[in-house]
PAVEX-959908 format. One record per atom (N, C-alpha, C): residue in one letter; x, y, z. Coordinates in steps of 0.2 Angstrom, whole numbers, plus 2048, in hexadecimal, padded with zeros to 3 digits. Layout:
! PAVEX-959908
AXYZ...
//
This chain:
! PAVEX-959908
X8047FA800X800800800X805806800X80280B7FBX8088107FCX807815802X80B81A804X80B81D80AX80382180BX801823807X7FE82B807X7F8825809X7F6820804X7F181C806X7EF81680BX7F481780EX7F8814816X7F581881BX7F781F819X7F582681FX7F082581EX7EC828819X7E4826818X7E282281BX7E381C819X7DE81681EX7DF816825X7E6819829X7E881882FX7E381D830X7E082282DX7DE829832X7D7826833X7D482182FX7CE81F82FX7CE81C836X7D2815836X7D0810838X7D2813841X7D6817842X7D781C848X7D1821849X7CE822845X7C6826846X7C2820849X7C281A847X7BC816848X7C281384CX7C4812850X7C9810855X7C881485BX7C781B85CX7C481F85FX7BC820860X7B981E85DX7B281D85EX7AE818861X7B3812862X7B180D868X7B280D86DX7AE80A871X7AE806879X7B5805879X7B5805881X7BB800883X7BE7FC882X7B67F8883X7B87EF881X7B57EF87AX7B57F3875X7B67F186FX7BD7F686BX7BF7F7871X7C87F986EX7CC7F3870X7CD7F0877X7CF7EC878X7CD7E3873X7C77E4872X7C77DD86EX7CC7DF867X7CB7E6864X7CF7E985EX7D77E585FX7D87EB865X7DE7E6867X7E47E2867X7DC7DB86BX7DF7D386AX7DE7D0864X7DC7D5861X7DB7D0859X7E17D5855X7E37D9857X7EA7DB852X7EE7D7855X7EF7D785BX7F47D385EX7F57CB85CX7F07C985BX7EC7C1858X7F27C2851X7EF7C684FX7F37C6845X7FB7C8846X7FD7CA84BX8057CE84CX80A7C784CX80F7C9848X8147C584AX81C7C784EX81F7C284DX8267C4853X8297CC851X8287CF84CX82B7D584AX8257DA84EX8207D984CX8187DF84FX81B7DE857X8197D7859X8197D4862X81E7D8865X8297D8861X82A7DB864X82B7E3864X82A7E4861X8277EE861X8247F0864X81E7ED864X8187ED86AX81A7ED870X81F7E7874X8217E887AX8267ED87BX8297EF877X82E7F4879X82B7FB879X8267FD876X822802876X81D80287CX81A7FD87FX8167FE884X81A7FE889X8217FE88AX8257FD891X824805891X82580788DX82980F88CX82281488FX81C81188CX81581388CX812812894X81480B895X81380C89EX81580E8A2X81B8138A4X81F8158A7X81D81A8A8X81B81C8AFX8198248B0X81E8298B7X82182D8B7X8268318BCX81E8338C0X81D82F8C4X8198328C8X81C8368CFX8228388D0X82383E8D2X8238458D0X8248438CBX82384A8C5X81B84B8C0X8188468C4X8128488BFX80D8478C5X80F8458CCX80C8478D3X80984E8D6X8068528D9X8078558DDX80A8558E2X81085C8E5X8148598E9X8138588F0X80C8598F2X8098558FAX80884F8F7X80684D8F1X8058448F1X80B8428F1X8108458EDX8168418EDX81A8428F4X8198458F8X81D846901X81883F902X81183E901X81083A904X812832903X8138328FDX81582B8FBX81A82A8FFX8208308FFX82982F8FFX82682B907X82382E90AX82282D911X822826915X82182090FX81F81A910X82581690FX82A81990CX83381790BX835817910X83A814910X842815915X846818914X84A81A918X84F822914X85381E910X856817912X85981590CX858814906X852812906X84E8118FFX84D8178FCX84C81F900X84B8248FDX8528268FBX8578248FBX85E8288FAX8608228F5X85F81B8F3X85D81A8EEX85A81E8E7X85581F8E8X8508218E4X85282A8E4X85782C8E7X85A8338E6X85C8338DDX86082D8DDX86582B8D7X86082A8D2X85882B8D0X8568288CBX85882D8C6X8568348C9X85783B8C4X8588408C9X8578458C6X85984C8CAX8518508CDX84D84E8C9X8468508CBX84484B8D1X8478468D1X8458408D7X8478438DFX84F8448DDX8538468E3X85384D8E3X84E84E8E0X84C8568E1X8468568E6X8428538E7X83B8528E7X83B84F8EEX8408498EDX8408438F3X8468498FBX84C84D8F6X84C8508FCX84B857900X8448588FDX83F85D900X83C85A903X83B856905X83685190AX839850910X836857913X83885A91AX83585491FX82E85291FX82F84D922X831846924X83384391FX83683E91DX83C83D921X83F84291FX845843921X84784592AX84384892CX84284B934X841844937X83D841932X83983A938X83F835937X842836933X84C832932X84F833937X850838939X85383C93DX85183C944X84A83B945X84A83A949X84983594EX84982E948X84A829949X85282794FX85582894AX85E82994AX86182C953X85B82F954X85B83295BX85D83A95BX85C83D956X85E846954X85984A956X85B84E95AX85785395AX854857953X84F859954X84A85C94EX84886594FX84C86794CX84986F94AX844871947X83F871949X83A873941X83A87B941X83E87E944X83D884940X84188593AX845880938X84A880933X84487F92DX84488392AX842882925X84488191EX84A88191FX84D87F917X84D877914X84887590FX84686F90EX84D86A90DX85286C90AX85886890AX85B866912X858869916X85C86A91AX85F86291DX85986091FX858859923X85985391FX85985291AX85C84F915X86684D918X868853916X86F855919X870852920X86A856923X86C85192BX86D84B92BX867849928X866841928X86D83C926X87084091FX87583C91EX87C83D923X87A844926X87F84492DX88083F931X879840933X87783A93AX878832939X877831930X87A82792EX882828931X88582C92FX88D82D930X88E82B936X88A832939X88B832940X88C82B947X882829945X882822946X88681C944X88A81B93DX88D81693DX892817940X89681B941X89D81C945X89C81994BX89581B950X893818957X894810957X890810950X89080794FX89680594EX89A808949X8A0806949X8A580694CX8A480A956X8AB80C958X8AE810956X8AB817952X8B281894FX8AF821951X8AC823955X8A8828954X8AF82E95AX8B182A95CX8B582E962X8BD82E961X8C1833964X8C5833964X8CB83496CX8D183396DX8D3833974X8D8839975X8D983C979X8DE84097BX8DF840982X8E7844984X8E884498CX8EB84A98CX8E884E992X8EB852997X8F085299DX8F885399BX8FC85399FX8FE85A9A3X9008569ABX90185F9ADX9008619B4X8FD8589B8X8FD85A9BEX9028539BEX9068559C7X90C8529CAX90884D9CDX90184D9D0X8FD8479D3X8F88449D3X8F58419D6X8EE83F9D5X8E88429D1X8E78439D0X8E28479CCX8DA8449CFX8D68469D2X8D08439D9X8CA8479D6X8CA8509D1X8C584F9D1X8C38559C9X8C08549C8X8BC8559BDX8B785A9BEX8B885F9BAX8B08639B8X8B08669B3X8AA8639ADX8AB8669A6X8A886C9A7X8A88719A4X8A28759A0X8A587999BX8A2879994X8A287E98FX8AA87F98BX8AB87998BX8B3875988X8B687598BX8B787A991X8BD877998X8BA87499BX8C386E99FX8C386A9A3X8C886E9A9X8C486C9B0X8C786D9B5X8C98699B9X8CF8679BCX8D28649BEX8D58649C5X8D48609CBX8D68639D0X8DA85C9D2X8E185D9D7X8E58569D6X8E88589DFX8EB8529DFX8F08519E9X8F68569E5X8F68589DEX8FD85A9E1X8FB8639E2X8F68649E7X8F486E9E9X8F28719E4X8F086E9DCX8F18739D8X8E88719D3X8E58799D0X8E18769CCX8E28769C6X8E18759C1X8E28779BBX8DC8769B5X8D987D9B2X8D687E9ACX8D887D9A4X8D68799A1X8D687799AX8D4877997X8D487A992X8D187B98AX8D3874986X8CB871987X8CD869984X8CC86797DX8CA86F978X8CC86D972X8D386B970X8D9872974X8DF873972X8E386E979X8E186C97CX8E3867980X8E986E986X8E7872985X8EC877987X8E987B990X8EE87A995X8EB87D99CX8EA88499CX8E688799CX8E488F99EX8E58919A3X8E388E9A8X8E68909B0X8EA88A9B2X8EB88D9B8X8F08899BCX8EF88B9C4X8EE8899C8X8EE88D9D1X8EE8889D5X8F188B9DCX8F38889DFX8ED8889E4X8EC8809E8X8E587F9EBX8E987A9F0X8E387A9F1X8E38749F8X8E286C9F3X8E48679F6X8E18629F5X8DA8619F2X8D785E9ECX8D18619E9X8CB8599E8X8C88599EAX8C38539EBX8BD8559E7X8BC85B9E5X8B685D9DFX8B98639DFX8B78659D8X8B886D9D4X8B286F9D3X8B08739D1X8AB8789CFX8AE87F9CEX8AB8819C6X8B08879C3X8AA88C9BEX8AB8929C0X8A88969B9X8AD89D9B6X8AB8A09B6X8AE8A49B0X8B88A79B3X8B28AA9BBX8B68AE9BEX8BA8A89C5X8B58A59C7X8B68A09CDX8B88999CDX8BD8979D3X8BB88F9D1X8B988D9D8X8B68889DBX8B48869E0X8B68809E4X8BA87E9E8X8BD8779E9X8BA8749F0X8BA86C9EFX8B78699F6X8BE8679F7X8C18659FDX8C98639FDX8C985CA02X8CE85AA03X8CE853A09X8D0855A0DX8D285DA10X8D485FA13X8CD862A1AX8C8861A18X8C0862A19X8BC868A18X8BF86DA13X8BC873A11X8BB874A0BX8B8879A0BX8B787CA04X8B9882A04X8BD8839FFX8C088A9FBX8BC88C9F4X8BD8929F4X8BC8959EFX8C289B9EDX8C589A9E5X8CA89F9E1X8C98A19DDX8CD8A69D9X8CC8A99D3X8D08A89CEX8CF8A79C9X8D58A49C5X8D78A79C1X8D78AF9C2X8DC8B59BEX8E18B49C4X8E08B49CAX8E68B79CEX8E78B09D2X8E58AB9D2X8E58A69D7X8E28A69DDX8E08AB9E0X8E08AC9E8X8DB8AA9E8X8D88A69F0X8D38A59F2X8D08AB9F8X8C98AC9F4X8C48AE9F5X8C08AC9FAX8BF8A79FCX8BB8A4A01X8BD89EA03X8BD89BA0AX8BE897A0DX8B8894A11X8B788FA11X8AE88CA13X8B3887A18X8B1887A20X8B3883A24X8AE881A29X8AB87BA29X8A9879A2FX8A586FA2BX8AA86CA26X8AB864A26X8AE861A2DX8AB85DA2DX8B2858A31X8B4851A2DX8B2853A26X8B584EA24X8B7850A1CX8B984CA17X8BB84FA0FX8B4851A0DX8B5854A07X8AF85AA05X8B08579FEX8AB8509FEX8AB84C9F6X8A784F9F2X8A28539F1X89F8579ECX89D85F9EEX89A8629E8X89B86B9EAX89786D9E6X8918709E6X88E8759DFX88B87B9E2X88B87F9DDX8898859E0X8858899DAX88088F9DEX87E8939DAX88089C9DCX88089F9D7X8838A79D8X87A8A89DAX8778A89D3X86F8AB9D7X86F8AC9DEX8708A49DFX86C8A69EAX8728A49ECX8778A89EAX87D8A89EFX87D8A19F4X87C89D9EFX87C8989F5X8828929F4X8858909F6X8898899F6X8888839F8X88987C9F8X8878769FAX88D8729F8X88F86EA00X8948699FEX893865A03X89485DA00X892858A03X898853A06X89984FA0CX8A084FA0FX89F847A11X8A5844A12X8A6840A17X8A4841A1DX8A3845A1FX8A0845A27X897844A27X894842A21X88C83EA1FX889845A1FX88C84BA1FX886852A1EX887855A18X882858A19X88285FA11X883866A16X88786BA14X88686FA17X884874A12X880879A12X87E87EA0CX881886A11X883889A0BX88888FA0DX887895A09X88889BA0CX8868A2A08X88F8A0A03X88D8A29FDX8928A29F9X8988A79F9X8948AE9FBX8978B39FCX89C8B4A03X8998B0A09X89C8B2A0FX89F8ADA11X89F8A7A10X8A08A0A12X89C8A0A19X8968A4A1BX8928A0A21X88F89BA1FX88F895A24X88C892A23X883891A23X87F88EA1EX87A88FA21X87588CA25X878886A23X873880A26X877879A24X876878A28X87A86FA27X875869A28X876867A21X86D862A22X872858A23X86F854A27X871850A29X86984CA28X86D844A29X869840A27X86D83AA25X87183CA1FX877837A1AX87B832A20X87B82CA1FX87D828A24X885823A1FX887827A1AX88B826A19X88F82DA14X89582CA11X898832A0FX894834A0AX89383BA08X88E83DA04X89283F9FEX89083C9FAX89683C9F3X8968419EEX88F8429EDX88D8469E8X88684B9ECX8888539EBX8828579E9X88385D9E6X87A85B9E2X87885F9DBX8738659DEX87386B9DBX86F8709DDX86E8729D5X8658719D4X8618739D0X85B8779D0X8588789CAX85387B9CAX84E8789C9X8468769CDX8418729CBX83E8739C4X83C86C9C1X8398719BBX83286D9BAX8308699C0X8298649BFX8278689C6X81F8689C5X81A86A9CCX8188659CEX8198639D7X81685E9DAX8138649E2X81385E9E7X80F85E9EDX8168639F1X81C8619EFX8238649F4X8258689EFX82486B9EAX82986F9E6X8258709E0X8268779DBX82487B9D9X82B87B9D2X82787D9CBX82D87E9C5X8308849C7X8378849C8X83A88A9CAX83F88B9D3X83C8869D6X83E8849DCX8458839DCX84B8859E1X8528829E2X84F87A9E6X8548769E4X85286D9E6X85C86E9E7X85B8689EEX8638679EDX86385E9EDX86685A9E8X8668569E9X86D8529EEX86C84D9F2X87384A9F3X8748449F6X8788409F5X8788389F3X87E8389F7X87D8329F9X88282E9FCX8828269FAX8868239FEX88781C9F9X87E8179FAX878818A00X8768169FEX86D81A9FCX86E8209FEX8668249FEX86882B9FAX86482E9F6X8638349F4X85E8379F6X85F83F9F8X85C8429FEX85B8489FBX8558499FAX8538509F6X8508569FCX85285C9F9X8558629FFX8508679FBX84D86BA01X84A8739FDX84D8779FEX85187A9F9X8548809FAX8528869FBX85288A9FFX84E890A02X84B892A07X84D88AA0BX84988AA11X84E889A15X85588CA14X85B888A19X85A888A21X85688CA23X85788CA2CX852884A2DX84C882A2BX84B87FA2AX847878A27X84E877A24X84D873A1FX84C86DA1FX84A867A1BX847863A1EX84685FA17X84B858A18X848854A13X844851A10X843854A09X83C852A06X83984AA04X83D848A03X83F8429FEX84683EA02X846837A02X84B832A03X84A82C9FCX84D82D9F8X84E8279F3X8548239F3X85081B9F3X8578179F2X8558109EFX85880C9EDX8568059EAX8548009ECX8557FF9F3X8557FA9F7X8557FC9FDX84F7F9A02X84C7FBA06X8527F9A0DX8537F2A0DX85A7F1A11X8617F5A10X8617F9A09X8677FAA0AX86D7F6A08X86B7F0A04X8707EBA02X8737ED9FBX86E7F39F7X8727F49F0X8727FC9F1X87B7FC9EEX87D8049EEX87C8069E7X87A8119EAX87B8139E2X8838159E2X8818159DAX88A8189D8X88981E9D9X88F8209D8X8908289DCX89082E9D8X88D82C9D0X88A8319CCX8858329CBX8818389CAX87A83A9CCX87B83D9C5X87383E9C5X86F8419BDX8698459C0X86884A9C1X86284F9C3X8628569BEX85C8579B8X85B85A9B6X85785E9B7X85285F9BCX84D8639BFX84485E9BDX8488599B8X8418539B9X84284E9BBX84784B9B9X8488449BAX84D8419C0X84F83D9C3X85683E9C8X8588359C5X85C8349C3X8608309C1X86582E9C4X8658279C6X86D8259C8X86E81C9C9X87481A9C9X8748139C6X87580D9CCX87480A9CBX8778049D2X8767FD9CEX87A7F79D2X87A7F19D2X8767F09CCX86F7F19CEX86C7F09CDX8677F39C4X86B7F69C2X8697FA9BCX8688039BDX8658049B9X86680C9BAX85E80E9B9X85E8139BEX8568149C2X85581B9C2X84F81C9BCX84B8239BBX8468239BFX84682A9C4X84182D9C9X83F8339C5X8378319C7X8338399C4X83483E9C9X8378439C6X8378489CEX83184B9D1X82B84C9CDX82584E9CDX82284A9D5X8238449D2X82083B9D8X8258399DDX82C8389D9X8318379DDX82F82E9DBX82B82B9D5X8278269D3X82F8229D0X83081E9D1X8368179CDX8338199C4X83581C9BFX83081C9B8X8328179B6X83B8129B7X83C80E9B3X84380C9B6X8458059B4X84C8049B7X84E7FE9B0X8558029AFX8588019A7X85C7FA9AAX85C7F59A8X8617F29A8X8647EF9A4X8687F099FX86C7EC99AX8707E599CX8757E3998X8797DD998X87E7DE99DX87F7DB9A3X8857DB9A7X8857E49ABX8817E49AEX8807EB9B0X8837EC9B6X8857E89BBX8857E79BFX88D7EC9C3X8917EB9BAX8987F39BBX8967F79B8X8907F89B4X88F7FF9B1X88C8029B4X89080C9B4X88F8109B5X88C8159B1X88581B9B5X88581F9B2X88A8239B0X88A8299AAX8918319A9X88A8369A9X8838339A2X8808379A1X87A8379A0X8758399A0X86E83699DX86A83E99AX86583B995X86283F991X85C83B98FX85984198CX85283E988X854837985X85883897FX85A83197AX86083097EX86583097FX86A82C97FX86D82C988X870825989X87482698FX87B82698FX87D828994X887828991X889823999X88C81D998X88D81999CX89481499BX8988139A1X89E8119A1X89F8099A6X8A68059A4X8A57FF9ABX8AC8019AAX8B27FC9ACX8B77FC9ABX8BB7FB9A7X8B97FA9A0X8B97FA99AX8B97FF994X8B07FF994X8AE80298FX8AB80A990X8A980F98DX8A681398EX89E810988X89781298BX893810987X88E815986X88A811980X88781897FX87F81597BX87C816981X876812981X86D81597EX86A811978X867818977X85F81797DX85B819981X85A818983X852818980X85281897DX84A814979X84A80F978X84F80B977X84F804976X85280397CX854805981X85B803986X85E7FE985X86180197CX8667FC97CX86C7FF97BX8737FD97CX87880097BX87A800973X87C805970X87D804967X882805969X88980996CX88F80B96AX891809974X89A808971X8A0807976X8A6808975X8AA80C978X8B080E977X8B380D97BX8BC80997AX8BF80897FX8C380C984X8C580A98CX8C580E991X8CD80B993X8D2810992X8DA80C998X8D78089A0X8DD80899EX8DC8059A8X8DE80F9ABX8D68109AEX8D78179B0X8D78179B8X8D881C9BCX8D781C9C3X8D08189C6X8D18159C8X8C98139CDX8C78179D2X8C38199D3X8BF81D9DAX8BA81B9DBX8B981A9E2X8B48189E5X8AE81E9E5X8B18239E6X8AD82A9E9X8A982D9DFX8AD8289DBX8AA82B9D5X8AC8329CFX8B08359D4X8AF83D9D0X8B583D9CBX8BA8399CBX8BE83A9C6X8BD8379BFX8B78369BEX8B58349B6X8B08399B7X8AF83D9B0X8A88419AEX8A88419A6X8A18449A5X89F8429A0X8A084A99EX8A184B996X8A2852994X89C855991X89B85698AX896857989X890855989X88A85898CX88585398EX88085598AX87F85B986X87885D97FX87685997AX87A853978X87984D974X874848977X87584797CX87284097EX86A843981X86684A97EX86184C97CX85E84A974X865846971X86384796BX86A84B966X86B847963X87484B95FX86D850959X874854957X86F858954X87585B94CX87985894BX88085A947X883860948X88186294FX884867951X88A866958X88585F95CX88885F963X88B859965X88B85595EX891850961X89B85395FX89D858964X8A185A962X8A585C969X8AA85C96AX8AF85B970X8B0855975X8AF85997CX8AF851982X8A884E982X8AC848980X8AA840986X8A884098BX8AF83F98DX8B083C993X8B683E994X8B883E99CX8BF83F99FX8BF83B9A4X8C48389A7X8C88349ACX8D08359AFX8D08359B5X8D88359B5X8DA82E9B7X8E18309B4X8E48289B5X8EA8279BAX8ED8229B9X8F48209BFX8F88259BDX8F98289B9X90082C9B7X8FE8319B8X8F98339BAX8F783B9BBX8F583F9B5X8F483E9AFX8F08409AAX8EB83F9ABX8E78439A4X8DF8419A5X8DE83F99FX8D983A99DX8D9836995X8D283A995X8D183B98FX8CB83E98BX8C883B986X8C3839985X8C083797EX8BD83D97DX8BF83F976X8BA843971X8B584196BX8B2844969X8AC843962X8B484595DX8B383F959X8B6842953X8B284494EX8B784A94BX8B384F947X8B084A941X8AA84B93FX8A584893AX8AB847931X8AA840930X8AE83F92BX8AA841923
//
């Protein structure tokens, strides 16, 4: 048939091809297809593959298409980034997608970031991030040399380390550059506490001082322990002080005069640690906003109201065991909700609102681990080995880093934990600096740091 009368007939038979039913196009059809042979048959299949394919991203509206991505794995979506440029366009604007990755992963979530690439970025951060923890490889070590003795007592805040030791001296470091800022000369140091201008020391000589670290001199002198002075915290607002002693008391002090103001008793063994906070739950003893002093000995923790020192009067006695057969360790965790701290027996969250048990973590071989740190998602925990790093939604441990043979102590304070903003949730801002620190036999301090993101 020549061409022109080829067209012709095709324009017909496609006129009367369009003027039927469904099912009398499809019988059409299966009778061309009936008369086709291997040449017709394979054109047809090459043409209909090409004809079935439709980019439903790009031919979606883009609420349907967030909705769909939503039903993916971020790994299947970072896949499917590589099909085109409109795909990985489309797929990483999917601000939700990506937040509920992330949030997965245990990351803090910004929503006022509103740049749609953003959280895409993070997300490939925080896979990095996570596999380092899995892999071990997330950390790095460093030591500070520089004191002549024992080294007894640690306090982070805000990249320095403070360090107080037997041989009279304290000494401040910048723990990025590993380098001593100050240097003075002290008593004997059994806890530190430092800010900008001030540092504050509990000694084993049974006092508490107070120096200045432009000129060294001590500023105040706190006398009336009769025994070492194992923890120390203070607040500038209510001029107040608090140090807890070998001799089982707390005594609370004007900051500015060294009077004493009240000496609370009770502790029937050395009182190891006390923490002065600010409430942030409302209950029957206390209000959001209240001073709270907490303070722990080896077997009871013993909640105090600040503001009432003439007389004051313990609110609260918590402890594990009603005989007294299982001790806490001698790190505490009080953030104005919660009061956290570990024993034998696992590690034990009190609602501060009820002073209620909310739950008691117990992992594998618990029985040497210690608390460093605790937050919403993540715990920071050590034994004689390992430093660990547990997420606690699952309370399981996902990461571990190895620990020398460092000093041991009974009383606890010469291991601390360094940055604590992460274990709310890392956010690719705040896994960066200190760990941890320890001192060891040789009188250095070991350090684990976050290594910088690869």
């Amino acid at each position: 048939m020549e061409k022109k009368d080829f067209e012709a007939w095709l324009d017909n038979i496609s006129i009367t091809f369009l003027s039927l039913t469904d099912l009398q196009k499809n019988e059409t059809l299966d009778h061309l297809i009936s008369l086709s042979g291997a040449v017709q048959l394979r054109h047809l299949s090459n043409n209909l593959e090409i004809l079935l394919k439709r980019d439903f991203l790009k031919l979606l509206p883009l609420e349907l298409s967030f909705y769909l991505l939503k039903w993916l794995d971020p790994q299947t979506l970072l896949t499917c980034c590589l099909v085109s440029k409109q795909w990985n366009k489309v797929i990483s604007a999917c601000t939700e997608v990506w937040q509920t990755a992330c949030k997965n992963l245990g990351w803090q979530i910004d929503d006022s970031v509103q740049d749609p690439l953003h959280w895409k970025k993070v997300y490939l951060k925080a896979i990095l991030r996570m596999k380092q923890l899995k892999d071990h490889e997330a950390f790095e070590t460093s030591s500070l040399i520089g004191h002549s003795a024992r080294v007894y007592a640690l306090y982070y805040k805000d990249g320095l380390l403070c360090t107080g030791s037997d041989d009279l001296s304290a000494k401040l470091w910048d723990v990025s550059t590993g380098q001593c800022i100050y240097g003075i000369q002290t008593h004997t140091c059994a806890a530190v506490k430092f800010d900008e201008q001030k540092l504050v020391t509990g000694s084993f000589d049974n006092t508490v001082a107070c120096w200045e670290w432009s000129s060294g001199a001590k500023t105040q002198h706190f006398r009336g322990h009769t025994g070492a002075v194992f923890s120390v915290d203070y607040n500038d607002e209510l001029d107040i002080l608090v140090s807890g002693s070998a001799d089982f008391t707390v005594k609370v002090w004007a900051l500015s005069t060294g009077t004493c103001l009240n000496t609370l008793t009770g502790h029937t063994e050395w009182v190891t640690k006390v923490v002065l906070q600010k409430c942030k739950v409302k209950s029957l003893m206390h209000s959001p906003g209240d001073y709270i002093l907490l303070s722990a000995d080896k077997y009871e923790i013993k909640i105090w109201p600040i503001g009432r020192e003439i007389n004051c009067k313990c609110l609260k006695t918590l402890s594990v065991s009603e005989d007294r057969s299982i001790s806490l360790q001698p790190r505490l965790h009080f953030d104005g909700k919660y009061i956290v701290c570990s024993s034998a027996l696992g590690l034990y969250q009190w609602d501060f609102a009820s002073y209620d048990i909310l739950r008691v973590i117990k992992p594998p071989d618990f029985s040497n681990v210690s608390l460093l740190g605790f937050g919403e998602i993540f715990a920071l925990l050590f034994d004689n080995r390992y430093l660990y790093i547990m997420d606690l939604r699952t309370e399981k441990l996902i990461s571990r880093w190895p620990l020398p043979e460092y000093r041991k102590s009974k009383r606890g304070s010469s291991f601390l934990a360094g940055e604590m903003s992460w274990l709310n949730g890392l956010n690719g801002q705040n896994d960066t600096g200190l760990v941890f620190a320890t001192s060891m036999p040789d009188h250095s301090i070991h350090l684990v740091l976050w290594k910088e993101h690869g």
